[in-house]
N, C-alpha and C positions, 0 to 999 in steps of 0.2 A: 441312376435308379433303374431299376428291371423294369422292361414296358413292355405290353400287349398291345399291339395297332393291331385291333379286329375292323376288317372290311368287310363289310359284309352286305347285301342287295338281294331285288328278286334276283331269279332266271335272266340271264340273259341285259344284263344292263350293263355289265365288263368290267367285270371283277378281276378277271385276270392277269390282261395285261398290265392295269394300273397297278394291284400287288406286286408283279413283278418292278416295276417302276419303282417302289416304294421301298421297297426291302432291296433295291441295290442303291437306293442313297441312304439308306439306314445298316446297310451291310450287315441285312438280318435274312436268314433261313425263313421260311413259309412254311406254317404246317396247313394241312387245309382241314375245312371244317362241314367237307359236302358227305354225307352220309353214303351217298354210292360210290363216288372217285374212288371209295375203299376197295372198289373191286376190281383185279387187273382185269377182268374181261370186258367189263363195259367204261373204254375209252371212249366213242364215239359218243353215244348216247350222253354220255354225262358230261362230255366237251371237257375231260380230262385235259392238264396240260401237257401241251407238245412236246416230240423229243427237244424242239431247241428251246422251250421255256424252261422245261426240268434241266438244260443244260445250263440256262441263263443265271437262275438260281436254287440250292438248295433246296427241294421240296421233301417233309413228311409227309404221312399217310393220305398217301396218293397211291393204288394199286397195290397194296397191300395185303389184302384177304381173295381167297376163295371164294365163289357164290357160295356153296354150301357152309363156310362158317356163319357162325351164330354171333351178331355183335349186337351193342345197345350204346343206347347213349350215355350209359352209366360207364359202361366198359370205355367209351370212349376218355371218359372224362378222366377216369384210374390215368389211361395213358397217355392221356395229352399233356397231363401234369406230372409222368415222369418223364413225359419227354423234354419239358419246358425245364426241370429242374436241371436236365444234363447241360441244356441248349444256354442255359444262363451262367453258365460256368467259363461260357467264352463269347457268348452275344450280350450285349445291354438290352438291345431290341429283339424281337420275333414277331412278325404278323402273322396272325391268323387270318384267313378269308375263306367264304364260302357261304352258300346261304341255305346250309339246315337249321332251320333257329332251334331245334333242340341241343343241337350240336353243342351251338355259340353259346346258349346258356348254362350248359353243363358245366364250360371251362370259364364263364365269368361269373355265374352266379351260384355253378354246384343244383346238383339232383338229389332226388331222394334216394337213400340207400334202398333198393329191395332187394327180394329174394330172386334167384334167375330162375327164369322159366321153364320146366322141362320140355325135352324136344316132344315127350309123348302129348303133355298140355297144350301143344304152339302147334302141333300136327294136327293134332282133333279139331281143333276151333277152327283153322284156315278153310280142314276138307269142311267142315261146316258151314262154313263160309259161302265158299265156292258151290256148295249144292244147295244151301238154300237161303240167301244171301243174307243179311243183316238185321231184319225184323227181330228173328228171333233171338241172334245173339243182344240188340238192344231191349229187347223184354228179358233177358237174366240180368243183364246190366237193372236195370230197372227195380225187380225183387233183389238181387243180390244187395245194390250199393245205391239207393236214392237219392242219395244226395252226389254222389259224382254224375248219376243219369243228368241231372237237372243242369248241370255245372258242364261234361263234356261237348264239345261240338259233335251232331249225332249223323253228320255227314261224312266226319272225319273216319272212315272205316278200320284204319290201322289204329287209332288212339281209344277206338268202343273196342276192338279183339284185343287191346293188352291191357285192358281193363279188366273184361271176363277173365283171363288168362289169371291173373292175379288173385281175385275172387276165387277161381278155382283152385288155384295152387297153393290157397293161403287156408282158405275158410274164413276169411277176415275183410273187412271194407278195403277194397282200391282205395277210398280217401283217408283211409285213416295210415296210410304210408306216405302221404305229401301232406307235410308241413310247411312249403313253399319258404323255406328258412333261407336266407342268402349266405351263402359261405365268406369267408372273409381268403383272399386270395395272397401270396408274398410277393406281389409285384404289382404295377400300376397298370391298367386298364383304360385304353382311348378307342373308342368307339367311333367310327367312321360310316356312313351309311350312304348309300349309293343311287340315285335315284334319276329319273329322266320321266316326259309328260307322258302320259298313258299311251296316245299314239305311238309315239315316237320308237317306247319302248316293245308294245305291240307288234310293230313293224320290225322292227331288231331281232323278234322272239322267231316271228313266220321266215326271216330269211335266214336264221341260221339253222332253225328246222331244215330247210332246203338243201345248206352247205352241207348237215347229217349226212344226208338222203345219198349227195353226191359223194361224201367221203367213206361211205358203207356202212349206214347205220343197219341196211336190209342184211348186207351179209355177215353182220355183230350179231344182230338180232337173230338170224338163221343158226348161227351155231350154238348160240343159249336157248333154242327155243325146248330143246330136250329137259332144263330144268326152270322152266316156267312156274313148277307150280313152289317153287323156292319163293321167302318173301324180300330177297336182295332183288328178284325179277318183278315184282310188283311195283315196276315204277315207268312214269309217260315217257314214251318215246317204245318201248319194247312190248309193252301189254296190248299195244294198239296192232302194235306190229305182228304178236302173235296172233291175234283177232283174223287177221290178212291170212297167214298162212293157215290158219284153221277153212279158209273157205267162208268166214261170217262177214268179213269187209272186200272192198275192192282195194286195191293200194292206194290208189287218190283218195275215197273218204278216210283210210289207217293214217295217211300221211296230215288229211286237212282234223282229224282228231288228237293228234298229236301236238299241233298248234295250237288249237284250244284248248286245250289240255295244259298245257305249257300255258298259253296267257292266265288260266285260271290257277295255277299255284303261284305264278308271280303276286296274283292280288292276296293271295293267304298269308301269303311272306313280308307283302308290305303290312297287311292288317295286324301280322303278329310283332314286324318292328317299329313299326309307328306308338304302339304300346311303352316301348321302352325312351324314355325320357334323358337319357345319358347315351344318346345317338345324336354324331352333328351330321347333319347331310348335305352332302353337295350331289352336281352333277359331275359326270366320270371326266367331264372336259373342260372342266372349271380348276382347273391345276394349280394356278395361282393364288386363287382362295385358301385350297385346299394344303398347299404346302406352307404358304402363307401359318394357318391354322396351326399348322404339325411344326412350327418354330421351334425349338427347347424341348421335341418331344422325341426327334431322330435326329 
């Protein structure tokens, strides 16, 4: 039978190695499901895997796009699923890992078709953004679509601007394009979820912040700093870093922001897969359980 071993965790609980582990006793290909890995410039940052992991096994969309391309998780979803239909032609298994949950849900449970956005709509709203921050994009959200106002997280800033963006690009309600319909998929789905105690993981997040720092997340981040105002660069670890070289931080507070920054989307990551009830979770070092688990599966 076709199977999907999605692995999937916050930031930083180790995802990686164990996919790797996982998919060479299933002697399955890895596509990954991290929304930045997509970009070959930002390795560091997004703890892309290593020359010897990509050598260990088979990795997809890893380093794949330009910052300045334009992708979605729609787009993602079109290719992940032509990629899986090549990839089942000579694998039974494939894991997916990674922890963009819109990612993961695109390819297990399918998105809402919409319209794409044009570059001139996605341009206006961001410089919008950026000069006069979010109040007023969430009051058009507000008159435009009231009932998404009520429904979206209003802290989430990338999920209130592709909101507006749609409203505007449409004349039509953001909510009335999610139907939140589950797609029915041709292959079976095991859901794997990754978890360690808050401390524990905490302290995992601040020192590989640190490993960054040493393996040159400043001189990653120096050479993307020219397209900053791109939204592939609106992510922790580089936006903190730009802050620095603009002269508004010191590099210790860019660096100790970045760590909190990073602990604070691990807990949005857990809050969004904690929701999902066809997740088994172990701990990354509970092997035995967890292969235990995966019997008749790989």
């Amino acid at each position: 039978m076709k199977t999907l071993l999605v692995l999937l965790g916050p930031t930083g609980v180790g995802k990686t190695a164990l996919s790797i582990q996982l998919a060479q006793r299933a002697g399955a290909p890895i596509i990954s499901a991290d929304s930045r890995q997509l970009y070959k410039d930002l390795v560091i940052g997004t703890a892309a895997p290593d020359p010897q992991q990509l050598a260990a096994v088979k990795h997809y969309m890893v380093g794949t796009l330009a910052l300045t391309d334009y992708y979605s998780a729609s787009q993602y979803e079109e290719d992940a699923l032509l990629l899986l239909d090549e990839l089942y032609k000579v694998h039974p298994s494939v894991v997916l890992t990674g922890g963009s949950m819109m990612y993961i849900d695109a390819i297990c449970k399918g998105i809402d078709e919409m319209p794409t956005v044009t570059p001139e709509v996605r341009d206006a709203l961001w410089l919008q953004y950026e000069k006069e921050g979010l109040e007023p994009i969430l009051g058009e959200l507000k008159e435009k679509d009231p009932v998404h106002y009520k429904e979206v997280d209003r802290s989430n800033y990338k999920r209130v601007i592709h909101a507006v963006e749609m409203c505007r690009m449409t004349n039509q309600l953001y909510s009335s394009f999610r139907t939140s319909s589950k797609k029915e998929r041709p292959f079976r789905i095991i859901k794997i979820g990754l978890t360690r105690p808050r401390e524990e993981l905490c302290e995992r997040i601040n020192q590989r912040v640190d490993e960054m720092v040493k393996d040159g997340l400043i001189e990653e981040a120096r050479k993307v700093y020219p397209y900053r105002h791109l939204n592939s660069l609106n992510t922790v670890g580089y936006k903190e870093l730009f802050n620095y070289f603009d002269g508004e931080w010191s590099l210790e507070y860019a660096i100790e922001k970045i760590k909190r920054n990073s602990r604070v989307y691990a807990r949005k990551q857990m809050t969004w897969f904690k929701r999902d009830k066809e997740i088994h979770w172990f701990h990354p070092e509970e092997k035995e359980p967890l292969l235990k688990f995966l019997e008749g599966y790989i």
